[in-house]
C-alpha positions as CSV (number, residue, x, y, z in Angstrom):
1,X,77.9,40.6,94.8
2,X,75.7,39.6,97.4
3,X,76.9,39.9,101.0
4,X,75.7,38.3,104.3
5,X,76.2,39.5,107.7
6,X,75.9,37.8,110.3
7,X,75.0,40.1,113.4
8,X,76.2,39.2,117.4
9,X,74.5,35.3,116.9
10,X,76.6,34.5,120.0
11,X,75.9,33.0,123.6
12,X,75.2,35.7,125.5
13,X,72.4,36.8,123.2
14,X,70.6,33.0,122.8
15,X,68.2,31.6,125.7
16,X,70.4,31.1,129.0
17,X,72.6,34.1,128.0
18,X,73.1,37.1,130.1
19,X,71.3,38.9,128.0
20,X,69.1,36.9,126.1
21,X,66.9,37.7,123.2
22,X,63.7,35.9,123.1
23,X,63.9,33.1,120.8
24,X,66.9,34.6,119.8
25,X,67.8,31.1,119.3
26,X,65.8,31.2,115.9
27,X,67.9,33.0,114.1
28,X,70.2,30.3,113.5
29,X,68.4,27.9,110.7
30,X,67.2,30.6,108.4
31,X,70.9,32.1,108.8
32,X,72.5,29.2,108.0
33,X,70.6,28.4,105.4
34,X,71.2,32.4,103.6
35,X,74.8,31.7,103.6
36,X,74.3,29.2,100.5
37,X,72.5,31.7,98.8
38,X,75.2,34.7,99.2
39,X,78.3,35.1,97.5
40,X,80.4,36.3,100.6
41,X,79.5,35.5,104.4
42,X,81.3,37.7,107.1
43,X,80.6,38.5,111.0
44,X,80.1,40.9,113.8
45,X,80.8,40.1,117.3
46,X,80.1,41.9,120.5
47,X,83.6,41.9,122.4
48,X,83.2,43.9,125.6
49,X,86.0,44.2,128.0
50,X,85.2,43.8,131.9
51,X,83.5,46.7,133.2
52,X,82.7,48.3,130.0
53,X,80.8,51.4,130.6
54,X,77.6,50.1,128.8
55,X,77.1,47.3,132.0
56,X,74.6,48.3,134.9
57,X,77.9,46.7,137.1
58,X,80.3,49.7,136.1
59,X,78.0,52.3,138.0
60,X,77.0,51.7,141.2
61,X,73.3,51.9,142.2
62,X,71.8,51.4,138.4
63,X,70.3,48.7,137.1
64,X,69.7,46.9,133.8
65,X,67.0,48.3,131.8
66,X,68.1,52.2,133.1
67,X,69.8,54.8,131.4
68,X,72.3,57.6,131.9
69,X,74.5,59.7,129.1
70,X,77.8,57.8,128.1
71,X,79.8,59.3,125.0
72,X,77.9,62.2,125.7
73,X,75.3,60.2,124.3
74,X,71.7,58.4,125.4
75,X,73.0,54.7,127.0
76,X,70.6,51.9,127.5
77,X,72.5,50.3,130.6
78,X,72.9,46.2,130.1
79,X,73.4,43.3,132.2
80,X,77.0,42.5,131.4
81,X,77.9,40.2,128.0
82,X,80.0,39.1,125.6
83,X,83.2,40.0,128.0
84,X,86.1,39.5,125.6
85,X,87.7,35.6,126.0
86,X,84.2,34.4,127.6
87,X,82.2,31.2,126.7
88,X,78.9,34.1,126.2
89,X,81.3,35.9,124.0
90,X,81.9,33.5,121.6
91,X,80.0,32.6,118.7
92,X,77.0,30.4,118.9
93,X,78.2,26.9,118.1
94,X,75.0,25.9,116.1
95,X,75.8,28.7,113.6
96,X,77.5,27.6,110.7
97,X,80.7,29.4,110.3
98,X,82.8,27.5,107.9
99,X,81.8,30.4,105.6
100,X,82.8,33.1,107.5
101,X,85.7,35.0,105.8
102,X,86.5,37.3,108.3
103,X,84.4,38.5,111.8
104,X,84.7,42.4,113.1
105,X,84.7,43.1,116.4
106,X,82.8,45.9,118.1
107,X,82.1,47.1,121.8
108,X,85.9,47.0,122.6
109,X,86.1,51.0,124.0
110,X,84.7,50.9,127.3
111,X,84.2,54.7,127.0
112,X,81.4,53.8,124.2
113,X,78.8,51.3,123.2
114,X,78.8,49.9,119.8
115,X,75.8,48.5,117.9
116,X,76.2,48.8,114.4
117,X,78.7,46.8,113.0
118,X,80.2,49.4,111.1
119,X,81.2,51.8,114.0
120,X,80.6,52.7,117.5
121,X,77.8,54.5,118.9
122,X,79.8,57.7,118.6
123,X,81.6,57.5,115.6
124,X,84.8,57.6,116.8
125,X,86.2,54.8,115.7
126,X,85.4,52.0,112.7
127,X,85.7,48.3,112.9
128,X,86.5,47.8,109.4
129,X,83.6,45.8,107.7
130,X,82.8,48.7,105.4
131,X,86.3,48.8,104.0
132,X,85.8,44.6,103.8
133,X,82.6,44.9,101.8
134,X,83.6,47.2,99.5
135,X,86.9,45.8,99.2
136,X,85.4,42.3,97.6
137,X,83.0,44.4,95.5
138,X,80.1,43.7,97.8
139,X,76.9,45.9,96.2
140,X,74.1,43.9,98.0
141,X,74.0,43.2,101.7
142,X,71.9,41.1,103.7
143,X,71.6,41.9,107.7
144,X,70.0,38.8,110.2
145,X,71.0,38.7,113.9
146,X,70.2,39.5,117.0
147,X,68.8,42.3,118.1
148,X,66.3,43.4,115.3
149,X,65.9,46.8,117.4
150,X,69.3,47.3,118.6
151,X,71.7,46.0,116.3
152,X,70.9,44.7,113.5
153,X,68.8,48.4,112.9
154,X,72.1,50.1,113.5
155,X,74.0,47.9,110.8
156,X,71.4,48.0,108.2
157,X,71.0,52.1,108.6
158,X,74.9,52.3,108.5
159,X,75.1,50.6,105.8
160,X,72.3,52.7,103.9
161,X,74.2,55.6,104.9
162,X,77.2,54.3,103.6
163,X,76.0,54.3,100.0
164,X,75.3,50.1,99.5
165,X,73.3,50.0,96.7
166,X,70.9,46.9,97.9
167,X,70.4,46.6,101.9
168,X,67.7,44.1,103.5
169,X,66.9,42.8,106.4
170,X,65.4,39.1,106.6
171,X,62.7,39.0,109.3
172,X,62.4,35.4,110.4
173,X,66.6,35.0,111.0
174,X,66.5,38.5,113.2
175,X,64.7,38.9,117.0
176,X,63.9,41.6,119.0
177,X,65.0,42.6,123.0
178,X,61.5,44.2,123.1
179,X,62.1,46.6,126.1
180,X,59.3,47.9,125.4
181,X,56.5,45.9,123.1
182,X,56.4,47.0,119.6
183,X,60.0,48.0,119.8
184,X,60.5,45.4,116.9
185,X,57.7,46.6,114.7
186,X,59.2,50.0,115.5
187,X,62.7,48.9,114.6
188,X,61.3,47.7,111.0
189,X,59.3,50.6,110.5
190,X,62.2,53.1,110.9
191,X,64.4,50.3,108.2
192,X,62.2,50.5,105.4
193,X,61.3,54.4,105.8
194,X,65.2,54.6,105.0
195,X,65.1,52.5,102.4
196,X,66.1,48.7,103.9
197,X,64.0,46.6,102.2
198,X,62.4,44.1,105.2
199,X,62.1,40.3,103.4
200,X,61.2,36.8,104.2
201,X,64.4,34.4,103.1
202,X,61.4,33.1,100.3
203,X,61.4,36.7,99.0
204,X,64.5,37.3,99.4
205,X,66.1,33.9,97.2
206,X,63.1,33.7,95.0
């Protein structure tokens, strides 16, 4: 069974978000269209609550784009997003959702970030979507979203490491933050040395 999974296509993340992708806005057609194509269509959603630890706002002094240790791990500091109940929180209305059997929510300690969609940063706790998948016999999964070198990476190596038998990522219905440039091609590089096959929707339902 094929299994899409649609990765934090919400507000905050699209053009005139607080932290927008660029062109993050993309994403939406081709991941529309993949939902057709899959046998089972499920979601992740960033739900932060207000002055989660991730957000430049919750320590004085720093700034977006800085980092410090949170979890007693690395933490890229962000502008805050997708607080729990807002309108950047919610699901972009453009994507098609009608689909969606069920959408997992992430980013909810405010002790730890949370990027994959399968746990948080450290471990501590899972959100569910593994049990989901594996629960409707789900053997293929397919990964779009936003962010190619955040998220989206941190789903599809999850889910490697998880033991899914099939794992892609389709280029055109993902974008990158790009701190840095090349952190997308980066980001790509690091999927298919671990085995994530990195398609075009063509090869992908051809």
């Amino acid at each position: 069974m094929r299994a899409l999974i649609l990765v934090d296509i919400q507000n905050d993340f699209l053009p005139g978000g607080a932290l927008a992708v660029p062109r993050g806005d993309r994403v939406i057609v081709p991941a529309n269209r993949l939902q057709a194509r899959c046998d089972l269509c499920c979601a992740t959603q960033d739900w932060h609550p207000e002055g989660h630890g991730s957000f430049a706002s919750s320590h004085p002094g720093r700034r977006p784009g800085e980092s410090l240790e949170l979890a007693g791990l690395p933490q890229i500091l962000w502008p805050d997003h997708c607080v729990q109940g807002s309108r950047g929180a919610a699901l972009a209305a453009l994507l098609d959702t009608r689909r969606v059997e069920a959408i997992f929510r992430k980013g909810t300690d405010p002790r730890v970030d949370s990027y994959s969609g399968f746990f948080d940063n450290a471990e501590r706790k899972a959100t569910g979507l593994a049990d989901f998948l594996r629960g409707r016999g789900a053997d293929e999964l397919v990964v779009v979203g936003l962010a190619t070198d955040y998220c989206v990476k941190a789903t599809a190596l999850d889910a490697r490491r998880l033991g899914f038998a099939s794992v892609a990522v389709v280029e055109e219905a993902c974008a990158a933050v790009e701190l840095r440039p090349g952190d997308a091609a980066a980001a790509l590089a690091e999927l298919r040395v671990a085995g994530v096959r990195v398609l075009s929707s063509s090869e992908l339902l051809g």
